[in-house]
PABA-319635 format. One line per 10 residues: their letters; for each residue y, z, x of C-alpha. Coordinates in Angstrom, 1 decimal, decimal comma, m for minus. Each point is the difference from the previous one (the first is absolute). Layout:
BEGIN
a> Y/Z/X | ...
REM end
This chain:
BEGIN
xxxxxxxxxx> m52,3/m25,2/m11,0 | 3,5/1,2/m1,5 | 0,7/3,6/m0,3 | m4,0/0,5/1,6 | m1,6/0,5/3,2 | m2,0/m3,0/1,7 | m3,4/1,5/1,8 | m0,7/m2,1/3,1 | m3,8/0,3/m0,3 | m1,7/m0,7/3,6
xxxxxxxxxx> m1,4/m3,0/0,6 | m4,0/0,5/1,5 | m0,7/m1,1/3,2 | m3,3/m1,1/m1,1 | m2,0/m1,9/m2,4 | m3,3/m0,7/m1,5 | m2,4/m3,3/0,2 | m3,5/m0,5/m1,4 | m0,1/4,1/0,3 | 1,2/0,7/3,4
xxxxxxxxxx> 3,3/1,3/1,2 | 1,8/m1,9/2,3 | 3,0/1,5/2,2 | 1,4/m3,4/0,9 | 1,9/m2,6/m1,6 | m0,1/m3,8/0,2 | 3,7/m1,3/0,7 | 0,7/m1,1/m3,2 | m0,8/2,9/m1,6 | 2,0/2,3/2,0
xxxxxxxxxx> 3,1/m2,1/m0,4 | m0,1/0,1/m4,1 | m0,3/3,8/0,6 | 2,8/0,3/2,0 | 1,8/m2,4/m2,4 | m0,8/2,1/m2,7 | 0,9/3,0/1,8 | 3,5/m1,5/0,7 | 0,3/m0,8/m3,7 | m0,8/3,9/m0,8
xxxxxxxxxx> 2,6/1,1/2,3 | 2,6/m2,5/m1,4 | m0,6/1,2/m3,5 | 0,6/3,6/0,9 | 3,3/m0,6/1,8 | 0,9/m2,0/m3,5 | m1,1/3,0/m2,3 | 1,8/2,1/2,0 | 3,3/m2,2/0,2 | m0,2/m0,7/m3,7
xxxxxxxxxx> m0,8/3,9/m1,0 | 2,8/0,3/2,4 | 2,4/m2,5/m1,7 | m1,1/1,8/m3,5 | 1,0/3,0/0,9 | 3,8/m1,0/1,5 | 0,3/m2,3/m3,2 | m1,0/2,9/m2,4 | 4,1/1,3/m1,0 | 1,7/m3,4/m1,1
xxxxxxxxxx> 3,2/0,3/1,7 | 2,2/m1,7/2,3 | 2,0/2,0/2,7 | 2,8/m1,2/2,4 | 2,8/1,1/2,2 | 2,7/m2,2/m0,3 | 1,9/1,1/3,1 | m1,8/1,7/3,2 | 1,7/2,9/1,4 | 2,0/0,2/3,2
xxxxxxxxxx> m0,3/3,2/1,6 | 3,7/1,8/m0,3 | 0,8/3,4/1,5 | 1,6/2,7/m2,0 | 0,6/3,9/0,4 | m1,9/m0,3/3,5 | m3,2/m1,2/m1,5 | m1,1/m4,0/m0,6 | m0,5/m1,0/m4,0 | m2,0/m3,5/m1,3
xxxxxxxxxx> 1,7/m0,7/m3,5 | m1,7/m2,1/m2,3 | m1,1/m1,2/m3,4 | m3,5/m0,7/m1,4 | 0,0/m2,3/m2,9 | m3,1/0,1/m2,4 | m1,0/m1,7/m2,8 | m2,8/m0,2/m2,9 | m2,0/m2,6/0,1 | m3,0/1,3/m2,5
xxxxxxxxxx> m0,8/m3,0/m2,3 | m1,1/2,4/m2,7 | 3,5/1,5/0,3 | m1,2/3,2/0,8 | 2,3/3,3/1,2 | m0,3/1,3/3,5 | 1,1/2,9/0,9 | 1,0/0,2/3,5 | m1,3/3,1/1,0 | 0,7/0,4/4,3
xxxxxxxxxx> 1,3/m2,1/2,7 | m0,7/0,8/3,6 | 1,7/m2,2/2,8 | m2,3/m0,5/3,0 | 0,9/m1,0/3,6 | m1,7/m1,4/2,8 | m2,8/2,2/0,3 | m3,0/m0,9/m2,0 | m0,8/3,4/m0,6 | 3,1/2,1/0,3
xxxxxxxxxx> 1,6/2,0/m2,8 | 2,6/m1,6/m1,8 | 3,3/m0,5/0,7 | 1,2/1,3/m3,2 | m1,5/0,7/m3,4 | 1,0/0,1/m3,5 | m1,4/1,8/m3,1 | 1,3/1,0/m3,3 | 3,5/0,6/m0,3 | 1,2/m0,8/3,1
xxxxxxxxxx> m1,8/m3,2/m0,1 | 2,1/m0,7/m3,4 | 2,7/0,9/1,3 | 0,0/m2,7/3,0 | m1,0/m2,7/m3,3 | 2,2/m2,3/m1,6 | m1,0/m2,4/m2,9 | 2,2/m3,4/m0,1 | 0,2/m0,6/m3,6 | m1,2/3,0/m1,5
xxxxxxxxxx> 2,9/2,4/m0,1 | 0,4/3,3/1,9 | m1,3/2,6/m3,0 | m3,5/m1,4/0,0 | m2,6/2,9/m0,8 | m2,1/m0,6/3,7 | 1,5/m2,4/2,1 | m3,1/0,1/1,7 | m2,1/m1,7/m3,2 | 0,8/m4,0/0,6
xxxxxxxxxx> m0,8/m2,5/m3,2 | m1,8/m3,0/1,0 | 2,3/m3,1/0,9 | 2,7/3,0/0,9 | 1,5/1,2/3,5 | 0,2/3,3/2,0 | 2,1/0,3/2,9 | m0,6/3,1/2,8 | 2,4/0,7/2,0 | m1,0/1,2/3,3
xxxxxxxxxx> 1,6/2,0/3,0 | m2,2/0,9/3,1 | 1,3/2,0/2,0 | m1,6/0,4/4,2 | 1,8/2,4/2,8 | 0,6/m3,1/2,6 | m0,1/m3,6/0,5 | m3,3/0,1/1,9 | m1,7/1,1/m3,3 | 1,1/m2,8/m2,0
xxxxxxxxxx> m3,3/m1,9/m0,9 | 0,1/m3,7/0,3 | m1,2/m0,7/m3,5 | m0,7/2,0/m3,0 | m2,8/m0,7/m2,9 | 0,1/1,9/m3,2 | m3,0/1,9/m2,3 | 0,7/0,1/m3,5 | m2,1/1,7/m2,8 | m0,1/m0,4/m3,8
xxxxxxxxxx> m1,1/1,2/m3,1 | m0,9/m3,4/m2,1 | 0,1/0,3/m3,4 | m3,5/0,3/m2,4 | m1,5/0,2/4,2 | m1,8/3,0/1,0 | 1,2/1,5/3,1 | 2,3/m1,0/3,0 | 0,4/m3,3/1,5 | 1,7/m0,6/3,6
xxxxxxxxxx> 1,7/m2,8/1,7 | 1,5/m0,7/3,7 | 1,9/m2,7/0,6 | 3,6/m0,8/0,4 | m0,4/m0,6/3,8 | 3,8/0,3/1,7 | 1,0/m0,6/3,4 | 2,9/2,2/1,0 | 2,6/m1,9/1,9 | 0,4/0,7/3,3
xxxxxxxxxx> 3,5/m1,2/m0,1 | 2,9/2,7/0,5 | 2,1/0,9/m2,6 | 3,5/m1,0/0,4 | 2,9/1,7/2,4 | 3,2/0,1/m1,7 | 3,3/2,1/0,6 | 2,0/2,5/m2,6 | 1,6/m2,1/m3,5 | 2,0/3,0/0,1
xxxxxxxxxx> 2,2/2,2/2,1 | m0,1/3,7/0,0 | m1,5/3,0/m1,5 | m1,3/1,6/m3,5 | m1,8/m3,1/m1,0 | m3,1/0,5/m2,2 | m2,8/m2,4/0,1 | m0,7/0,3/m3,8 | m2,6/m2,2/m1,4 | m1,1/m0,4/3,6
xxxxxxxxxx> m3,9/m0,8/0,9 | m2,4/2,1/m1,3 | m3,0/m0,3/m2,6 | 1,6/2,8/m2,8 | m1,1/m1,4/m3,7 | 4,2/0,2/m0,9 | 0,8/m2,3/3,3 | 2,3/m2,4/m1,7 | m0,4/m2,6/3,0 | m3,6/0,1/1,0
xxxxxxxxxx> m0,7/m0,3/m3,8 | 1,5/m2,9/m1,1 | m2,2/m2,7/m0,2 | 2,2/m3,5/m0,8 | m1,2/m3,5/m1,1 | 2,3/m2,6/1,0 | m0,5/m3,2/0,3 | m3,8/0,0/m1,0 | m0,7/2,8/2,3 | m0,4/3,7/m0,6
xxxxxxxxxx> 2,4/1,9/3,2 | 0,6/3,2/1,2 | 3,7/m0,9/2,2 | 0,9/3,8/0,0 | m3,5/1,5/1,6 | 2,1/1,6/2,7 | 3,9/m0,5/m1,2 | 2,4/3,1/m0,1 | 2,5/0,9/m2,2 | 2,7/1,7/2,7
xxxxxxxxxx> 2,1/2,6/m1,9 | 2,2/2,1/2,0 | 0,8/3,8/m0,4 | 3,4/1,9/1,0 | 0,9/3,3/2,0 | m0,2/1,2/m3,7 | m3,8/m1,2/m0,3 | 0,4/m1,5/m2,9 | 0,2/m3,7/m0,8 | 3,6/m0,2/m1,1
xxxxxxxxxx> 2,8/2,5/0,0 | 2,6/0,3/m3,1 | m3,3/m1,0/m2,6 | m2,4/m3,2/0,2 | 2,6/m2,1/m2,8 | 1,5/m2,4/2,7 | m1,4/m1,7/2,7 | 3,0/0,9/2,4 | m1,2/3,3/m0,2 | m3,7/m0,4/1,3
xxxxxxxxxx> 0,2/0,9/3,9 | m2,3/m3,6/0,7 | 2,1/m2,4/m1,8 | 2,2/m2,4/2,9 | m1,9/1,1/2,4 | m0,5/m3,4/2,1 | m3,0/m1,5/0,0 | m1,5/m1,4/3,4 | m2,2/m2,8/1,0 | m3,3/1,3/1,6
xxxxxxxxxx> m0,5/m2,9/2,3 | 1,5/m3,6/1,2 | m0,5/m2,2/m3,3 | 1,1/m3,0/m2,1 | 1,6/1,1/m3,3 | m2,8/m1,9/m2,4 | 1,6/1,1/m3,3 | 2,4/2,2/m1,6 | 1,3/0,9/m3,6 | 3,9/1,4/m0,2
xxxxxxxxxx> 0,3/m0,5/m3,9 | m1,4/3,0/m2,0 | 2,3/2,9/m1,1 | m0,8/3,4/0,8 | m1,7/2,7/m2,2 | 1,5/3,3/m1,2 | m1,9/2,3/1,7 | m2,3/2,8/m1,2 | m1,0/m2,0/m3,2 | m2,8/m2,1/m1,3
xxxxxxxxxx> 2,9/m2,6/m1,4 | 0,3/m3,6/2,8 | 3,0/m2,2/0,4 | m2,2/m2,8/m0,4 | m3,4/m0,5/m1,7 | m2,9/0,4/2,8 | m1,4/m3,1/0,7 | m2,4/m2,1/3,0 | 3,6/m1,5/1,5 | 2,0/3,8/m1,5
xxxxxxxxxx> m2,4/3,1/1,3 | 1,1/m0,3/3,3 | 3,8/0,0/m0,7 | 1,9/m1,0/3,2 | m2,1/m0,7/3,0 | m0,4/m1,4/3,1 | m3,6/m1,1/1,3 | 0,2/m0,6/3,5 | m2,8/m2,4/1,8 | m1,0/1,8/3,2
xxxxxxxxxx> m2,8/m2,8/1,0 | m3,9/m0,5/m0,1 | 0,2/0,6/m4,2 | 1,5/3,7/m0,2 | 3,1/0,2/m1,5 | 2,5/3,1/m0,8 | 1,2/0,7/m3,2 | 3,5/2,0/m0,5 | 0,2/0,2/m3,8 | 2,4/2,1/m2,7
xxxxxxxxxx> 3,3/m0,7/2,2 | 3,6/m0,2/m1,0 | 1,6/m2,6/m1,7 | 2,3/m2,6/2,6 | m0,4/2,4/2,8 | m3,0/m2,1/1,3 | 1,4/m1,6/3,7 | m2,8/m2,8/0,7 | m0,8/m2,7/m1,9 | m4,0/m2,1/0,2
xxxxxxxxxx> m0,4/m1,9/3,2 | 2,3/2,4/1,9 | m1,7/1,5/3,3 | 0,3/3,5/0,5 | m0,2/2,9/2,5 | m2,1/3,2/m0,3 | 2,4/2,8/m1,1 | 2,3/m2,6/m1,7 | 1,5/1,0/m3,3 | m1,0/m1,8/m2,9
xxxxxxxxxx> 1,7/1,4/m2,7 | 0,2/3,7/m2,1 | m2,3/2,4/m1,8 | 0,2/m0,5/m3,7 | m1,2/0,4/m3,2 | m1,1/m3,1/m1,4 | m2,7/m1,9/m1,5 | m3,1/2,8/m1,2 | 1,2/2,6/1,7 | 1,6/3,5/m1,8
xxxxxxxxxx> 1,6/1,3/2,6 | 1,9/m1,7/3,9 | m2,8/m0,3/2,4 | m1,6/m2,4/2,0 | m3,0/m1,6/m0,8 | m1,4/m1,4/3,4 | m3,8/m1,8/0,8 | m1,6/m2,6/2,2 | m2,4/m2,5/m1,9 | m1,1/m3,8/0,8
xxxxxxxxxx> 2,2/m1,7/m2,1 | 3,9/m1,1/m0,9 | m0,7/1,9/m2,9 | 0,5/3,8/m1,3 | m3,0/0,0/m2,3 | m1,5/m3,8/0,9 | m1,3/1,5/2,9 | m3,0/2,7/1,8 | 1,7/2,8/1,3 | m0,8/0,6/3,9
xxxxxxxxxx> m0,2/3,2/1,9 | 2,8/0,7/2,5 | 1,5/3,1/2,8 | 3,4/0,7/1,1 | 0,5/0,6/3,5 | 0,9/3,6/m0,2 | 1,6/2,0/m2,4 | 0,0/4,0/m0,6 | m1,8/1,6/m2,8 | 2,2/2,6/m1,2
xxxxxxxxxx> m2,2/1,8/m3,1 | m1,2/m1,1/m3,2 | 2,2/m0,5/m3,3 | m1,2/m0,2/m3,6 | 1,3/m2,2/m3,3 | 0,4/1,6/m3,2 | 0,9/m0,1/m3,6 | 3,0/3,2/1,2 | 0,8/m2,4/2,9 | m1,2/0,1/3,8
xxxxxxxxxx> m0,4/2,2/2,8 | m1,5/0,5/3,6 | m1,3/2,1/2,1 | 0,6/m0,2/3,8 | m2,8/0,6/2,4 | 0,2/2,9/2,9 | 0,5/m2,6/2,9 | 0,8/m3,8/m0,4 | m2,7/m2,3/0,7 | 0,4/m3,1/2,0
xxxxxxxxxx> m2,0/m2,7/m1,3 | m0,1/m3,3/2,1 | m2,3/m3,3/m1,3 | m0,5/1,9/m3,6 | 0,9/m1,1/m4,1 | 1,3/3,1/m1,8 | m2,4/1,0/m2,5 | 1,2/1,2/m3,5 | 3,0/2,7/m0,5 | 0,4/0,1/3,9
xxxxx> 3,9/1,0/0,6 | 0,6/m1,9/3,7 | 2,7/m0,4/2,6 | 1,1/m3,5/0,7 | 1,0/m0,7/4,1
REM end
């Protein structure tokens, strides 16, 4: 019985014949009980399995996770970065409302790893399609997509649970109360992040639009569709803007690039590569403006770069670089701490920085973004990015970090 209970009424042990009771059974008989009894139990392991499958089956919707997380360290603690894609399925075309997602771990009955509600659960929502001033992000049409973006966060590496699995609720539309889901089953790879040395040298450099799960994150945000397939390249990429003695940005005003303390600086290979492609033809940007040298496009937004292949599908990508001042050409081998070329300002980019990441493809946007640590480097304080301009804050002792990505603002020491 569906949505019931099946009572497994006993079976007697005796019967009756021409009045009298008897307490034994001729073979026969005993098997067709015992067949029958079988029968019973079958049934209630089916009512059970289909009440089960009703109940799993009851909010339309399809969820997926693109790309499991790899396990990367950052400010002395180990994060699992991720999205969770879902999408209404409701033949009737009815609204959900997504109204909590929890994110479970190994344990069965353990409390979950994180949970979102309300407005922080919005906030961690994107809708593909939709626009950004929606009224509830958290309300999906049917046929239409939601996208959560999620950041769990453990204190070590023996933490880390091998897989994840996900519990959604919703309000349906014209449905009386609330409906749950679990699915989205992820195993988290157990593969290392990738080891890679400075793509700078020196000090005052600001990790801005570094890793982390802030609703403004420029990077972690931007969800791309090329080629037929929706991306997110720049899930852990870092715009590296540096700051002077001054701690500013730029001395003599923002109006020129030569006046903007990171612009020249030389930019370094992070391991032994091959060169797999490079662009050296768009002109630079005036800085500090929303005005480009060239309209933005696929082959355009990157300006002049430099994607490195350093094996087993992970590529570098050194993008927004000067003009002609590129030294290596595709196909050329190169050394770790090599210099490639010169922090610039072109392609989308309002100001000389570098725009560096590590994804699976020969592509700056074609491509998943991976999850990477530099050998060492010193954490020097925090910095901020403003309408006024930029500043930082140093820290009471330096830090050394070793086998750690820079999360966002972070103002670090090259060696």
């Amino acid at each position: 019985m569906i949505g019931g209970r099946l009572r497994d009424q006993p079976f007697q042990s005796s019967v009756t014949f021409n009045g009298r009771t008897r307490k034994h059974l001729g073979t026969s008989m005993k098997r067709t009980l015992a067949k029958l009894s079988i029968s019973v139990v079958l049934l209630l392991h089916l009512a059970i399995a289909l009440a089960r499958a009703q109940t799993h089956s009851a909010v339309p919707v399809d969820l997926d996770i693109p790309v499991a997380p790899t396990p990367v360290k950052a400010d002395g603690k180990v994060h699992l970065v991720y999205e969770l894609h879902i999408t209404n399925f409701d033949k009737p075309a009815r609204d959900l409302t997504l109204t909590r997602v929890e994110v479970l771990g190994d344990s069965q009955d353990g409390a979950p790893l994180a949970r979102l509600v309300g407005e922080d659960l919005a906030k961690q929502m994107a809708r593909p399609g939709a626009g950004e001033k929606l009224p509830d992000k958290r309300r999906i049409a049917g046929g239409m997509r939601a996208v959560v973006f999620i950041w769990i966060t453990v204190d070590s590496a023996a933490a880390v649970p091998r897989r994840l699995r996900h519990r959604l609720a919703f309000a349906i539309e014209k449905v009386n109360g609330e409906r749950t889901v679990e699915g989205a089953v992820i195993e988290v790879r157990p593969d290392a992040p990738l080891v890679i040395g400075p793509p700078l040298r020196g000090e005052g450099w600001m990790a801005a639009n570094g890793p982390s799960n802030r609703a403004e994150n420029e990077h972690r945000r931007a969800i791309n569709t090329v080629d037929g397939k929706a991306r997110i390249a720049q899930r852990f990429a870092i715009d590296w803007i540096k700051f002077g003695a001054n701690g500013q940005l730029w001395s003599a005003g923002a109006a020129k690039n030569a006046n903007w303390f990171g612009y020249g600086a030389e930019i370094l290979a992070v391991a032994d590569a091959v060169v797999a492609s490079v662009n050296d033809a768009v002109p630079e940007n005036k800085p500090d403006t929303e005005s480009r040298a060239v309209p933005i496009t696929l082959e355009t937004i990157g300006g002049n770069y430099v994607i490195l292949d350093l094996g087993n599908g992970r590529y570098a990508l050194y993008a927004h670089m000067q003009p002609g001042k590129i030294r290596v050409k595709a196909g050329d081998k190169v050394r770790r701490g090599e210099v490639l070329g010169l922090v610039g300002n072109s392609g989308n980019s309002d100001g000389p920085h570098l725009h560096f990441q590590i994804c699976d493809a020969n592509s700056p946007l074609g491509s998943e973004g991976l999850p990477f640590v530099f050998e060492s480097f010193d954490k020097l304080g925090e910095g901020q990015l403003s309408d006024n301009g930029a500043s930082w804050k140093p820290i009471g002792k330096v830090e050394g970090r070793r086998m750690e990505i820079p999360v966002e603002n972070v103002v670090v020491r090259f060696p």
